[in-house]
C-alpha positions in Angstrom: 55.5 24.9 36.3 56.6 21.6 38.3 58.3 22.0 41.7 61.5 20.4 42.4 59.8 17.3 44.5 57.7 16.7 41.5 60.5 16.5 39.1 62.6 14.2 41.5 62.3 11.0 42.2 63.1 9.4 45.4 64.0 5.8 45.9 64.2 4.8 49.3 65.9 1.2 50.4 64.0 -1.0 52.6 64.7 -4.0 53.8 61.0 -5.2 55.7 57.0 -5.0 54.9 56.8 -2.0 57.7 59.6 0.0 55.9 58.2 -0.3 52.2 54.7 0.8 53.4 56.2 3.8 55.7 58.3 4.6 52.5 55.1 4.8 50.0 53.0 7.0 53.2 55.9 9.5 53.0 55.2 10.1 49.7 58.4 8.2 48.1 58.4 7.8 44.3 59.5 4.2 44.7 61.2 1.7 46.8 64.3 -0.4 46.1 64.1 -4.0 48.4 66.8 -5.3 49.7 67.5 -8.2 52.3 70.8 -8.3 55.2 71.1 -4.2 54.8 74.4 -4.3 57.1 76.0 -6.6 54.2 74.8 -3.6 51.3 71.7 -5.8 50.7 71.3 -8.9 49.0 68.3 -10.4 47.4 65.3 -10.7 49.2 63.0 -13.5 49.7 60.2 -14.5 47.5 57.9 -14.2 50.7 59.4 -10.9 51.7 58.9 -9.6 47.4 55.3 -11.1 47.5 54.2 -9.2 50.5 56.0 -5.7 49.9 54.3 -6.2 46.6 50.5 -6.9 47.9 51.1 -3.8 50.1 52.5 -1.0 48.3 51.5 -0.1 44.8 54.2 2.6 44.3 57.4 0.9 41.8 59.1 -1.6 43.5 62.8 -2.6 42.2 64.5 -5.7 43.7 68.2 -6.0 44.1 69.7 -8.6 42.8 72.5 -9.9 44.5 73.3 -13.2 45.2 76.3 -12.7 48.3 77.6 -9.7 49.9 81.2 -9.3 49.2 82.9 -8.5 46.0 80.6 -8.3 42.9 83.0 -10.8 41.0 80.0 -13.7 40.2 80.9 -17.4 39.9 78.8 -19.4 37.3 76.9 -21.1 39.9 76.1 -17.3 41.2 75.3 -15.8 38.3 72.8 -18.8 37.7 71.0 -17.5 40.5 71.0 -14.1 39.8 69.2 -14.9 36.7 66.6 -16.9 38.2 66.2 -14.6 40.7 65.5 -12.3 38.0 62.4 -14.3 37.3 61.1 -14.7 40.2 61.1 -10.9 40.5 58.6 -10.7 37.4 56.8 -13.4 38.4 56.1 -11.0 41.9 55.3 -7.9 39.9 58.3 -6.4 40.6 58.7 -2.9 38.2 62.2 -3.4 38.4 65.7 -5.2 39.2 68.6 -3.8 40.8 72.2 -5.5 40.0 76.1 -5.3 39.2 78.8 -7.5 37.6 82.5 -6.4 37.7 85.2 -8.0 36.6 88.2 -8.4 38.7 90.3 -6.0 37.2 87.8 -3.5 38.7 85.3 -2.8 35.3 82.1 -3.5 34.6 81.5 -7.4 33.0 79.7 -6.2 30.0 78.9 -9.2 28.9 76.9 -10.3 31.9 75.5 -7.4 32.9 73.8 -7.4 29.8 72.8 -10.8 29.8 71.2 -9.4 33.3 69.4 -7.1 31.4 67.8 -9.3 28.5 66.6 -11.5 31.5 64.8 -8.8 32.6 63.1 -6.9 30.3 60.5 -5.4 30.1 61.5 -4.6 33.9 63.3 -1.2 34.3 67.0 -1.8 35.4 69.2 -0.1 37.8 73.2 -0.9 38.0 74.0 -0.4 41.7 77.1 1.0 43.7 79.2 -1.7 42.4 79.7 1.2 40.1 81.6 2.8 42.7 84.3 0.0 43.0 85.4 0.3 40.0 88.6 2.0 39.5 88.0 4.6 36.8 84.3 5.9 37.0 84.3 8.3 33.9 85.7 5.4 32.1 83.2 3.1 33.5 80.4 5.3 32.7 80.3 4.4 29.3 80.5 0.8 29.9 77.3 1.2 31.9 75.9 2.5 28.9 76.7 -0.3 27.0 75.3 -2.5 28.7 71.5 -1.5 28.2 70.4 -0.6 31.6 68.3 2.7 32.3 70.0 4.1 35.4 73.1 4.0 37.5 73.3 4.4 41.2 76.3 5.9 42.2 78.0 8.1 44.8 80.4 9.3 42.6 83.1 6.9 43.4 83.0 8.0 47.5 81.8 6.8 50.0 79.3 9.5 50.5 77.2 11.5 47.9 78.5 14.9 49.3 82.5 13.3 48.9 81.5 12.8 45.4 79.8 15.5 44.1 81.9 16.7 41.6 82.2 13.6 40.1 78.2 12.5 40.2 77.7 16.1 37.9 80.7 14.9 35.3 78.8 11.8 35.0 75.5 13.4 34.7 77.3 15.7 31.2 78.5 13.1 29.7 75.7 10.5 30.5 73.6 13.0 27.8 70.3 11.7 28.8 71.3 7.9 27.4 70.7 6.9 31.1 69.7 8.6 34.6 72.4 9.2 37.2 70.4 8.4 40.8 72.7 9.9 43.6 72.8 7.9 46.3 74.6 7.4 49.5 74.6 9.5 52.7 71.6 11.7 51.3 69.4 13.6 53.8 66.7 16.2 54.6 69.9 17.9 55.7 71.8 18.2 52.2 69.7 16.9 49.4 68.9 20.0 48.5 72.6 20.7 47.3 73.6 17.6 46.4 70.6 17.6 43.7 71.7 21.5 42.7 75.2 21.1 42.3 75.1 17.8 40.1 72.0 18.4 38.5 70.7 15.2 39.3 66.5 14.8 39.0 66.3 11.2 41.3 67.8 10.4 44.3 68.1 6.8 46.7 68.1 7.3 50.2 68.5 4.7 53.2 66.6 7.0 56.0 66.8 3.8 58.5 66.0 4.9 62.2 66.7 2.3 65.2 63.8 1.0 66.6 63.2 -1.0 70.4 62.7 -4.5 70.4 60.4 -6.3 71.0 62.0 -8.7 73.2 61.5 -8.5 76.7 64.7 -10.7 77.8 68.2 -11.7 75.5 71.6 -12.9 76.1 73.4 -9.6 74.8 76.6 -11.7 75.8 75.7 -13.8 72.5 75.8 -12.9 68.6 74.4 -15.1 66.2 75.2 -13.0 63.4 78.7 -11.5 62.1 77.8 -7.9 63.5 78.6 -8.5 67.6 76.1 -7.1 70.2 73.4 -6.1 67.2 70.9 -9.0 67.5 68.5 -6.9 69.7 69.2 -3.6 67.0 67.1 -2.7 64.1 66.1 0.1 61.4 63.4 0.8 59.9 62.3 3.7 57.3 59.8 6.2 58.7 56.9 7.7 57.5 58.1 11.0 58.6 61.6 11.1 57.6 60.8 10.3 53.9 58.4 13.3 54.2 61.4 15.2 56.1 63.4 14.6 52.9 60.2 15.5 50.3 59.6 19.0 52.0 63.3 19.5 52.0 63.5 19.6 48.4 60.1 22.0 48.4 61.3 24.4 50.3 64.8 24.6 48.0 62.7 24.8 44.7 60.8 27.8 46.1 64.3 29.8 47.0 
């Protein structure tokens, strides 16, 4: 009889070499890379999807995101999104990670699944652009339209636990033709009932701790970036957190 870790996976987001590996010793299922986590991630480097890639041999899904922002693409965007796409499988990534709206708040059909024919035989994930949408249940079944093998959603909240009810409807009526991922706001703390009460079987967490440093001396007077007063803060994923989360869900399975 399989425990409840076995039968769910966990994704974790990271957004560095140090986090992917920490991710894989915790004992995560797979990892989904992103770059600029503060924006929601966009698309990281070819360097930075090389080395995660050369270090870690659990599945590895890029996001493919051109911008943060809305998810409303130009052609010029989209362009890149799809040669991003190949760069991905030219890495060795397992899978891509993306989401087209249209500005009327749907899902753009049409280029999503272009998204998708660029990138099979990867697996592919439509993200929490989902949750911008304006009607989810209706939205659902524009996701599964479009091809793609799981949505990532929060159930239209901001947070997992906000959306609960929502993330089970979508898991009914999904009927197995893709897989619901929770995600958003997930922790040791309350995985184990978000994953009962919307019968969910794979989960993405963030689990990004602050970490010193390294810098001796700064000008904390001076930002570089958007984010004021944050150019001398970090995350990263630990080890220990992601195995936090894992013996979480053990101990649930065995009540």
């Amino acid at each position: 009889m399989k425990t409840m870790s076995e039968e769910v996976l966990i994704e974790v987001c990271v957004d560095s070499v140090a986090s992917a590996v920490a991710a894989q010793r915790g004992g995560a299922d797979c990892i989904e890379l992103c770059s600029d986590l503060l924006e929601g991630g966009v698309t990281a480097s070819a360097g930075l999807l090389a080395t995660v890639r050369s270090r870690i041999s659990i599945g590895l899904h890029t996001i493919i995101r051109p911008r943060p922002g809305d998810f409303c693409y130009t052609d010029e965007e989209f362009e890149v999104m799809l040669r991003d796409i190949e760069i991905a499988k030219e890495a060795g990534a397992d899978g891509v990670v993306v989401g087209v709206l249209e500005a009327a708040g749907t899902v753009d059909i049409r280029r999503t699944r272009m998204l998708v024919e660029a990138a099979r035989p990867l697996a592919v994930t439509f993200h929490r652009a989902f949750d911008m949408c304006l009607d989810q249940l209706a939205s659902l079944e524009d996701v599964c339209t479009t091809g793609v093998d799981r949505l990532l959603t929060s159930g239209g909240e901001q947070q997992c636990q906000q959306g609960i009810a929502t993330i089970a409807q979508l898991v009914r009526r999904s009927q197995g033709r893709i897989a619901i991922m929770a995600g958003g706001g997930i922790r040791h703390h309350n995985v184990a009932e978000i994953i009962g009460r919307t019968g969910v079987r794979e989960i993405h967490v963030g689990l990004g701790t602050p970490v010193a440093s390294p810098a001796l001396s700064g000008k904390p007077r001076i930002s570089v970036g958007k984010a004021r007063g944050q150019e001398y803060e970090r995350t990263e994923v630990l080890e220990e957190n992601v195995r936090e989360l894992k013996q979480a869900i053990s101990l649930a399975a065995l009540r």
